[in-house]
LUMKE-762571 format. One record per residue: y, x, z of N, C-alpha, C in turn. Coordinates in steps of 0.001 Angstrom, whole numbers, plus 500000, padded with zeros to 6 digits. Layout:
# LUMKE-762571
ATOM     nY     nX     nZ    caY    caX    caZ     cY     cX     cZ
ATOM      Y      X      Z      Y      X      Z      Y      X      Z
...
# end
This chain:
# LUMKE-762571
ATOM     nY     nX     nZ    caY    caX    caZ     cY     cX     cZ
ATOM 501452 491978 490620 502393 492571 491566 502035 494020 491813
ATOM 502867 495018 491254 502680 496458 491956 502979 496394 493031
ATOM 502118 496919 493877 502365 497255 495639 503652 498260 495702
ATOM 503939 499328 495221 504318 500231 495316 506169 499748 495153
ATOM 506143 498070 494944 507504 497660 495138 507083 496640 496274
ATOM 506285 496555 497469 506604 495837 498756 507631 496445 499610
ATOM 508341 497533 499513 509404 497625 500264 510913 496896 499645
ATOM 510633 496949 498613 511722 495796 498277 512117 494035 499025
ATOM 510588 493813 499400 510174 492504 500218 510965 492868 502217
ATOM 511335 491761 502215 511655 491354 503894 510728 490463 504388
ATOM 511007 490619 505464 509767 489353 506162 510801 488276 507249
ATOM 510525 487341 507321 511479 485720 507577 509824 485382 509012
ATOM 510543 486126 510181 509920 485355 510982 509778 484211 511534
ATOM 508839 483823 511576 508632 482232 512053 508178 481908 513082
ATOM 507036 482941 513949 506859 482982 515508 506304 484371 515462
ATOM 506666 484496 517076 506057 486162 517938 505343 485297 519382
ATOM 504226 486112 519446 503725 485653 520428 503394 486642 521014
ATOM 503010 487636 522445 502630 488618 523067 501823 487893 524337
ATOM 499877 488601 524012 499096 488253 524980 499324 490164 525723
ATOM 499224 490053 527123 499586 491727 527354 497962 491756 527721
ATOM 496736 490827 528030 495440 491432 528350 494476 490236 527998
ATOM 494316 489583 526456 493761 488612 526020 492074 489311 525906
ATOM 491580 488830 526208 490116 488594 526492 489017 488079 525243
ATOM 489093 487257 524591 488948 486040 523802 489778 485656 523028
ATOM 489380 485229 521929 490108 484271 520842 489947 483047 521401
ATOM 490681 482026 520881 490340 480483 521238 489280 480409 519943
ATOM 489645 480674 518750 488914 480396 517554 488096 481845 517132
ATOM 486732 481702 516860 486418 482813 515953 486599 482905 514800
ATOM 487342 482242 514036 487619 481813 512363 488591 481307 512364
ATOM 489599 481573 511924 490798 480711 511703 491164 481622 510518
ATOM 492120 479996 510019 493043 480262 508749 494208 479685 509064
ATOM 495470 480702 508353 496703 480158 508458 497582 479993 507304
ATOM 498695 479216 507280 499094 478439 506131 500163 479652 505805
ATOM 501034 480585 506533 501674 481211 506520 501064 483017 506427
ATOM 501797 483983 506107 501242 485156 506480 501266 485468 507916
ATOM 500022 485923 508676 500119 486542 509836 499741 487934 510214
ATOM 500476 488508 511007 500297 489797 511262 500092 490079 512948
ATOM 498670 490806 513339 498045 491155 514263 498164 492787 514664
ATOM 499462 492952 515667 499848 494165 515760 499386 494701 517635
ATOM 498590 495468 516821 497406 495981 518423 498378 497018 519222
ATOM 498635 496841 520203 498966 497670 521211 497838 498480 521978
ATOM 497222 498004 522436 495950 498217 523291 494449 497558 523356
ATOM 493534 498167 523317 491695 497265 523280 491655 497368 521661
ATOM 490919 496474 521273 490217 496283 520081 489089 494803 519869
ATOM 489379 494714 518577 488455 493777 518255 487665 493710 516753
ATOM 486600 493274 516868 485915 493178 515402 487055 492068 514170
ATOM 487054 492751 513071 487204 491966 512400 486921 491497 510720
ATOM 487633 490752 509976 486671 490218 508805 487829 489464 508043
ATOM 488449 489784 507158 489335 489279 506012 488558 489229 504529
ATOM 488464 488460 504000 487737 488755 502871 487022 489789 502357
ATOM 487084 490760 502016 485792 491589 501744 486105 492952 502800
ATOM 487198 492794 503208 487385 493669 504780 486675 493324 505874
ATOM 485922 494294 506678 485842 494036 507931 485935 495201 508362
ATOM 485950 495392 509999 485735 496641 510634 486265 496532 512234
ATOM 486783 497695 512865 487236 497425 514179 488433 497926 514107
ATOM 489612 497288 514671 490858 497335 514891 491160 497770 516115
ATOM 492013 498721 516392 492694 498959 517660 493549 499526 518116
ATOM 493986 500125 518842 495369 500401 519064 496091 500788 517976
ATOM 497333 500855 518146 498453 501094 516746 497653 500721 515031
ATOM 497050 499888 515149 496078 499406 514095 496938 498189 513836
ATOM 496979 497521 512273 497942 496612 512384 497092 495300 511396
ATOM 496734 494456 511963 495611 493523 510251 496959 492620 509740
ATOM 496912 492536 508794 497779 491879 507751 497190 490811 507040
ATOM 497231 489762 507571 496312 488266 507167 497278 487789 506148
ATOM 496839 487439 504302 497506 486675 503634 497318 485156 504268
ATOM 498023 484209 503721 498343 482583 504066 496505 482178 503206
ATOM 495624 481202 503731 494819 480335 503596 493513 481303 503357
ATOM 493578 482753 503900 492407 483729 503977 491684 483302 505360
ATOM 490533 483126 505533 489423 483222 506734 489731 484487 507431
ATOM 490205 484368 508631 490036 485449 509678 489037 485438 510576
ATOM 488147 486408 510780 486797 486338 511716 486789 487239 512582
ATOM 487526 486768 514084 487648 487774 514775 486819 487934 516005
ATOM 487035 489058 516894 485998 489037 518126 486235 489778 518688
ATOM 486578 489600 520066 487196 490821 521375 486390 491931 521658
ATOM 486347 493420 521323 485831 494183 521641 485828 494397 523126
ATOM 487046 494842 523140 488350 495197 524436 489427 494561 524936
ATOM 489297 494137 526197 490729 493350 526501 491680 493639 525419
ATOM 492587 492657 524808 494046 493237 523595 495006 493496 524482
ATOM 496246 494009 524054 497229 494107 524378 498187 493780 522544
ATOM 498315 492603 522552 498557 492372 521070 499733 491498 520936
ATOM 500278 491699 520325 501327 490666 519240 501111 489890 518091
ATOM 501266 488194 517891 500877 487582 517011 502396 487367 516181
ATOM 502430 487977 514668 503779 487762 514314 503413 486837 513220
ATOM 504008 485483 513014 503981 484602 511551 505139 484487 510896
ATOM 504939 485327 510010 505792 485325 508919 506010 484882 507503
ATOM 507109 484991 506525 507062 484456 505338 507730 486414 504967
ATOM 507135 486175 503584 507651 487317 502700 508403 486639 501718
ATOM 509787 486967 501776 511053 487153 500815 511543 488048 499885
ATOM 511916 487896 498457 511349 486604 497830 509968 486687 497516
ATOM 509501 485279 498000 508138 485002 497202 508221 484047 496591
ATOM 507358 484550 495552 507024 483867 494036 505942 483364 494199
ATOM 505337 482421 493259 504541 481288 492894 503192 482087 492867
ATOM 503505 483776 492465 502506 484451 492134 501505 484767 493879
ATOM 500482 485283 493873 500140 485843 494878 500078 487194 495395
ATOM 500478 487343 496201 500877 489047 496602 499662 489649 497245
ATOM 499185 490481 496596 497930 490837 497126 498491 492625 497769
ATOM 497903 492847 499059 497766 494494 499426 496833 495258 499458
ATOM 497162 496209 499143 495506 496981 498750 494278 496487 499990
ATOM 494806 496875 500759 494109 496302 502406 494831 495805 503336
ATOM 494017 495169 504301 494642 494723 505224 494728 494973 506774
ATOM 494005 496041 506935 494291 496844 507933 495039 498302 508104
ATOM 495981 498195 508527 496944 499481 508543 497327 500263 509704
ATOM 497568 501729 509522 497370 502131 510536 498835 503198 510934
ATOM 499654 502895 510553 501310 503675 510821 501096 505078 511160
ATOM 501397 506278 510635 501502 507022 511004 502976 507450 512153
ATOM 503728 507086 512110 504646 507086 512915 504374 506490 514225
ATOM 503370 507009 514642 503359 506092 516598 504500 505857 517176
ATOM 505094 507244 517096 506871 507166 518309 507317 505563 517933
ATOM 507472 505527 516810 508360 504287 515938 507728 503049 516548
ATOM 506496 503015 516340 505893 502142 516088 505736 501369 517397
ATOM 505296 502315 518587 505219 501950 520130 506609 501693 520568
ATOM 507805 502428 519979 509059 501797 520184 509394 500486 520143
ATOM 509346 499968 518971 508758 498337 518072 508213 497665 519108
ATOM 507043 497973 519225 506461 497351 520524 506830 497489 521788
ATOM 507899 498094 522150 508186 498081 523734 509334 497133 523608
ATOM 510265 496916 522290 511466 496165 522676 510907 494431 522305
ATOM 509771 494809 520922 509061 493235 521360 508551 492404 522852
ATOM 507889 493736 523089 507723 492832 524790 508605 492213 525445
ATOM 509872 493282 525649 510933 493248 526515 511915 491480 525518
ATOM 511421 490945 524504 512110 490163 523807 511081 489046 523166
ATOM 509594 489327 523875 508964 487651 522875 509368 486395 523838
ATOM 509539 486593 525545 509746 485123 526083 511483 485206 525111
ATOM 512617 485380 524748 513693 485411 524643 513672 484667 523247
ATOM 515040 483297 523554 514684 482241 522373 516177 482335 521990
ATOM 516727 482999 522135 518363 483206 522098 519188 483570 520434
ATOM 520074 483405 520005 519605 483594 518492 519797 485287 518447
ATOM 520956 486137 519332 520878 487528 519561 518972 488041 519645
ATOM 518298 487570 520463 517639 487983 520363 516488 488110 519291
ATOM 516439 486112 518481 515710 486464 517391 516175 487640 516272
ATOM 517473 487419 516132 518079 488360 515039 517377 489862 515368
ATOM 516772 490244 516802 516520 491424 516684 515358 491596 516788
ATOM 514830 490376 517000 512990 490680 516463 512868 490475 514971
ATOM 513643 489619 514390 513569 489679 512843 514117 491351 512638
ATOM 514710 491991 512843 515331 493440 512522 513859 494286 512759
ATOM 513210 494056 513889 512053 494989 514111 510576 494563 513639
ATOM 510764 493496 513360 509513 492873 512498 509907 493369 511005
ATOM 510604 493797 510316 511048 494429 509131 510913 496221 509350
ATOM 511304 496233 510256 511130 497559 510728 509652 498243 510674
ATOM 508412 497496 511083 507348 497413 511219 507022 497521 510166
ATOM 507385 496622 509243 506342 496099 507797 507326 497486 506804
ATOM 508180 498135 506934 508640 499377 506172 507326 500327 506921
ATOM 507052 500864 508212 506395 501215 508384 504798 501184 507793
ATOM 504641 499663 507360 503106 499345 506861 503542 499737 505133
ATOM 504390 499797 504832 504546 500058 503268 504405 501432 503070
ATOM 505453 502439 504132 505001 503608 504243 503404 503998 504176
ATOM 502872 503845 504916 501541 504147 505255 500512 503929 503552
ATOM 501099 502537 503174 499946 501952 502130 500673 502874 500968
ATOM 502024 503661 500943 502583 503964 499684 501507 505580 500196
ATOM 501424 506073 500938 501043 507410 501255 499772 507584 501214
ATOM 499144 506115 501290 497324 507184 501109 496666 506324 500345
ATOM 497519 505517 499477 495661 503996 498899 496200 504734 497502
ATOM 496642 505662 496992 496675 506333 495375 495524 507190 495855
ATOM 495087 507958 496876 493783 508908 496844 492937 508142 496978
ATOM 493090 506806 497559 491288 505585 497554 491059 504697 496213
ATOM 492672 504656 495722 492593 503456 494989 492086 503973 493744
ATOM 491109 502917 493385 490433 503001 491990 490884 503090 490426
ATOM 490942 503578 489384 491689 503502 488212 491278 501734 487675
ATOM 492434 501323 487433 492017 499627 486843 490826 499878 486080
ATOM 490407 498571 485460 489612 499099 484505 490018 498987 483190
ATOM 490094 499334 481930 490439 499593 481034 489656 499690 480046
ATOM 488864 497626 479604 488114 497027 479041 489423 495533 478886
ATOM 489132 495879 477731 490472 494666 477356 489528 494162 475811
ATOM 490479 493150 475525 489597 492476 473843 490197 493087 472979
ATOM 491421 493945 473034 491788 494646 472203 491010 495699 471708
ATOM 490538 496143 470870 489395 497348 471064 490522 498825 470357
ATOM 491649 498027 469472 492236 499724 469371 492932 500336 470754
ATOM 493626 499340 471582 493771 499665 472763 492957 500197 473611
ATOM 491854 499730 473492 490577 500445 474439 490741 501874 473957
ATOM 491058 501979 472674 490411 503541 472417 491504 504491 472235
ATOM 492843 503817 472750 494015 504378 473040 494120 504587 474677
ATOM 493314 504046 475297 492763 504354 477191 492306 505364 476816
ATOM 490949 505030 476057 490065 506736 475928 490532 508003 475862
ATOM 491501 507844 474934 492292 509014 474280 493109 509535 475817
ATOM 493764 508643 476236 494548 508924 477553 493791 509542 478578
ATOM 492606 509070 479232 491798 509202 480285 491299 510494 479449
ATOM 491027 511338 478604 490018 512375 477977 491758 513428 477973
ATOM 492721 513019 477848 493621 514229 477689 495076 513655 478661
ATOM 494331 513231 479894 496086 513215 480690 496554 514125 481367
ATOM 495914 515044 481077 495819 516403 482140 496479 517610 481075
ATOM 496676 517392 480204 497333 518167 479355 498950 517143 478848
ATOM 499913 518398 478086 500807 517885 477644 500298 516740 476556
ATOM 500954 515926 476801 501044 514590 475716 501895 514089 475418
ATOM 501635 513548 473963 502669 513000 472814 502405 511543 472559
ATOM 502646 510880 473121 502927 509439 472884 503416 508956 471446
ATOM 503917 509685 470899 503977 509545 469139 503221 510158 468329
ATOM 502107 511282 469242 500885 511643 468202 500149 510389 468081
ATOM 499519 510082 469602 499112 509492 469666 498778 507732 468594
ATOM 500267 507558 469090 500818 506081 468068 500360 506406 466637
ATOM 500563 507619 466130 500394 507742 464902 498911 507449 464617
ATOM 498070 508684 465596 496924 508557 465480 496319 507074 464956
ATOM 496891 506113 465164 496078 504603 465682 496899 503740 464759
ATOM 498340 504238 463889 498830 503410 462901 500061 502386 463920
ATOM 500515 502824 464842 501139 502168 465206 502734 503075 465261
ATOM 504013 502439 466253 504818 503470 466372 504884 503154 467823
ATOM 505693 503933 468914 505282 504544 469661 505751 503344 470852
ATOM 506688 502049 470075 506880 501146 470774 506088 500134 470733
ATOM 505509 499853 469520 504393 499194 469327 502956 499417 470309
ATOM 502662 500705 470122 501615 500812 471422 502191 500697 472892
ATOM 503523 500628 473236 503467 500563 474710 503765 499064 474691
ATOM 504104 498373 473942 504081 496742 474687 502406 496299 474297
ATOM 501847 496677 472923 500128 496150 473157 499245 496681 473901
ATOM 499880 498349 474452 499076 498568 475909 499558 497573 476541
ATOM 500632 497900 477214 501059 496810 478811 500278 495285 478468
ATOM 500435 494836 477328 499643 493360 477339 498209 493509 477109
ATOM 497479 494599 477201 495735 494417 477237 495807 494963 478519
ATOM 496527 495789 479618 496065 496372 480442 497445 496059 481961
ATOM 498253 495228 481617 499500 495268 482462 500014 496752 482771
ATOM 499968 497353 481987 500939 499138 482796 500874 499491 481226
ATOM 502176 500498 481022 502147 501195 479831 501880 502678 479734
ATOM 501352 503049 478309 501047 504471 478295 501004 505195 479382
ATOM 502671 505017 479844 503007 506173 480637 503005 506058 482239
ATOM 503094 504545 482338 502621 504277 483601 500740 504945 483882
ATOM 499946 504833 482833 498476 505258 483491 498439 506977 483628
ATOM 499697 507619 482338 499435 508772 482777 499816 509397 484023
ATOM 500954 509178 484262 501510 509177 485039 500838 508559 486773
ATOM 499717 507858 486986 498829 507422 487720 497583 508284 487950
ATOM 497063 508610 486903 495950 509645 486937 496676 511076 487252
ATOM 497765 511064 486761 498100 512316 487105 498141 512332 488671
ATOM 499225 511783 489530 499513 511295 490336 497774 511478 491974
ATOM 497353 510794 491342 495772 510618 491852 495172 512000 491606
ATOM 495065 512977 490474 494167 514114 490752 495133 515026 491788
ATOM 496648 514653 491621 497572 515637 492837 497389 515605 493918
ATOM 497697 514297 494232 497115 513590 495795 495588 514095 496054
ATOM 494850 513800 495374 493251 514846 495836 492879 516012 495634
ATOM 494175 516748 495074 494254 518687 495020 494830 519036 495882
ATOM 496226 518411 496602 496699 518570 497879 496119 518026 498840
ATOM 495117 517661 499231 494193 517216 500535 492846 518221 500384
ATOM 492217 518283 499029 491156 518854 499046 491365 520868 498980
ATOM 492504 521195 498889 492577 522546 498213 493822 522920 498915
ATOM 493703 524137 498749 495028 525056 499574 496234 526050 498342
ATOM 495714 525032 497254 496505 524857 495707 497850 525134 496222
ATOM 498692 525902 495721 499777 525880 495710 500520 524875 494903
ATOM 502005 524680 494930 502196 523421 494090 502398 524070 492299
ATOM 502969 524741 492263 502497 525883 491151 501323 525134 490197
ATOM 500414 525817 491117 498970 525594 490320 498705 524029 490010
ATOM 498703 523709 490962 498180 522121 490956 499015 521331 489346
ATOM 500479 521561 489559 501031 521401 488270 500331 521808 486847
ATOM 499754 522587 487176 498918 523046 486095 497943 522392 485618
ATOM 497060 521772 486552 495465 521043 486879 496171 519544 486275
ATOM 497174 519419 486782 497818 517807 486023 498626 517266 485019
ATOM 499513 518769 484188 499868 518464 482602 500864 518685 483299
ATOM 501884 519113 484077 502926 519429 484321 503375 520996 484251
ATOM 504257 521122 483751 505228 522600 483517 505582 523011 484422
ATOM 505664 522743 485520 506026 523781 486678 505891 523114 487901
ATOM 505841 523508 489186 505854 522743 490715 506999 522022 491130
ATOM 508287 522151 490892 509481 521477 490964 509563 520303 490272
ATOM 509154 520000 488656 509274 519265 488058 507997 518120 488810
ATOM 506841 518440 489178 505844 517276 489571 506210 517294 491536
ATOM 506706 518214 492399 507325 517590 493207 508063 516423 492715
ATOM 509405 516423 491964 509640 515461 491736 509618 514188 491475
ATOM 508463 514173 490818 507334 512860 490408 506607 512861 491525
ATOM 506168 513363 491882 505153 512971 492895 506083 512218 494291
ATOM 507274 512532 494367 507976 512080 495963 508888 511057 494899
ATOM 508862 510742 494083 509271 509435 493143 508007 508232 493659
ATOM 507331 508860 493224 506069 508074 492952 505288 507360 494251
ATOM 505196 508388 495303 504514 507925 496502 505696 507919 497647
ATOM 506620 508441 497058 507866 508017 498565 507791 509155 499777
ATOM 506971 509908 499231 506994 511485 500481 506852 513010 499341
ATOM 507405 513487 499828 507115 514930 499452 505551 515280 499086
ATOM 505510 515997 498584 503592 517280 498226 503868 517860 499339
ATOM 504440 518618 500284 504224 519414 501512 504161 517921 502161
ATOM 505135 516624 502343 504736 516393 503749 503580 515058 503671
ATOM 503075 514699 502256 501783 514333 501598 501181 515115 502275
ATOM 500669 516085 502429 499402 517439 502791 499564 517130 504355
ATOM 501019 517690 504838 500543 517914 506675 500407 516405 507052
ATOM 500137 515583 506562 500517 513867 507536 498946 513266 507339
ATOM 498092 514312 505852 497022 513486 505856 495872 514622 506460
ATOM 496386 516474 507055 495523 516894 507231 494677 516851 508162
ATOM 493309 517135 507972 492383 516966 508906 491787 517999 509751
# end
């Protein structure tokens, strides 16, 4: 599953619950059969999802998959919302997110969300579910936003060790020259293939083709030239195999769903 299509997904609520000054868990460990989502208003608490842990708190959002161990613990009185949901459509496959703690850059939005949930978790009316299902979708566009805008500068390059070994050394070739113009039919040639032939025996040693990894690395040194450097977009095009700043704006607000200017002011520090 590419992440970078979870906004295509809705979410099918199944309960909302609002503690306004919870103290305590009943359980320090629990697992649930469904997806649940732990949306902090206020306080904080320790927590622990599979190889996640850390402290959660206000406008902080944890995103529990169905039959994962949750290990939680009250820092700070909560002010929290328990939402159980299903993701539509889901497949047989498992939907994994880069992480599971998220943090919305949009507060206005987000504390909005949360003021009409309050004003609507005792309310069992079907007007009213229809409009917590509307803002529980509302929310999770918000958590897609966030994960489409910053896990390409954390996220790691796959790895690109397969049993194929001419494929391996058609990665090499890629990873040693993606930063320059490239020919996907030099390439093919290079290796005895034609240029369709290497993109379906890439995608099947590595799931992504040619142009999906260049297009990724490229992507990834932009995102860490616009945070780390005061690069114009000009230049940076340059540093990543692109012909001009217009043409990799383009790709780049394809690719991550925001602009290179508003990429830069949303992550500066």
């Amino acid at each position: 599953m590419n992440f970078y299509n979870l906004t295509d997904y809705t979410l099918e609520l199944l309960s909302h619950t609002y503690w306004e000054k919870k103290e305590q868990f009943d359980l320090d460990i629990d697992t649930y059969q469904n997806w649940v989502m732990f949306a902090i208003e206020a306080g904080s608490f320790h927590y622990e999802v599979g190889h996640e842990k850390g402290i959660a708190s206000s406008h902080d959002i944890i995103v529990c998959p169905p039959g994962q161990p949750f290990k939680r613990k009250v820092i700070d009185p909560l002010a929290l919302h328990y939402i159980g949901h299903q993701i539509q459509p889901y497949s047989n496959k498992e939907l994994h997110l880069p992480k599971v703690k998220v943090t919305p850059q949009d507060r206005k939005r987000l504390s909005s969300n949360f003021s009409y949930l309050c004003r609507l978790h005792l309310s069992l009316d079907k007007r009213s579910t229809s409009r917590k299902q509307w803002i529980i979708n509302d929310i999770w566009q918000l958590i897609c936003d966030e994960l489409e805008t910053n896990t390409i500068q954390h996220d790691e390059i796959p790895s690109l060790d397969s049993q194929d070994l001419l494929m391996n050394k058609a990665a090499d070739w890629i990873l040693k020259h993606a930063y320059e113009p490239i020919s996907l039919k030099e390439l093919a040639e290079n290796i005895g293939l034609s240029p369709v032939q290497l993109t379906r025996r890439f995608h099947k040693a590595f799931q992504m083709t040619p142009t999906n990894l260049i297009k990724k690395l490229r992507m990834h040194r932009a995102a860490k030239l616009l945070l780390d450097t005061n690069m114009t977009l000009e230049q940076i095009s340059e540093k990543c195999g692109y012909d001009n700043g217009f043409y990799l704006s383009r790709v780049f607000s394809d690719f991550m769903k925001i602009s290179p200017s508003e990429y830069r002011a949303k992550n500066y520090l």
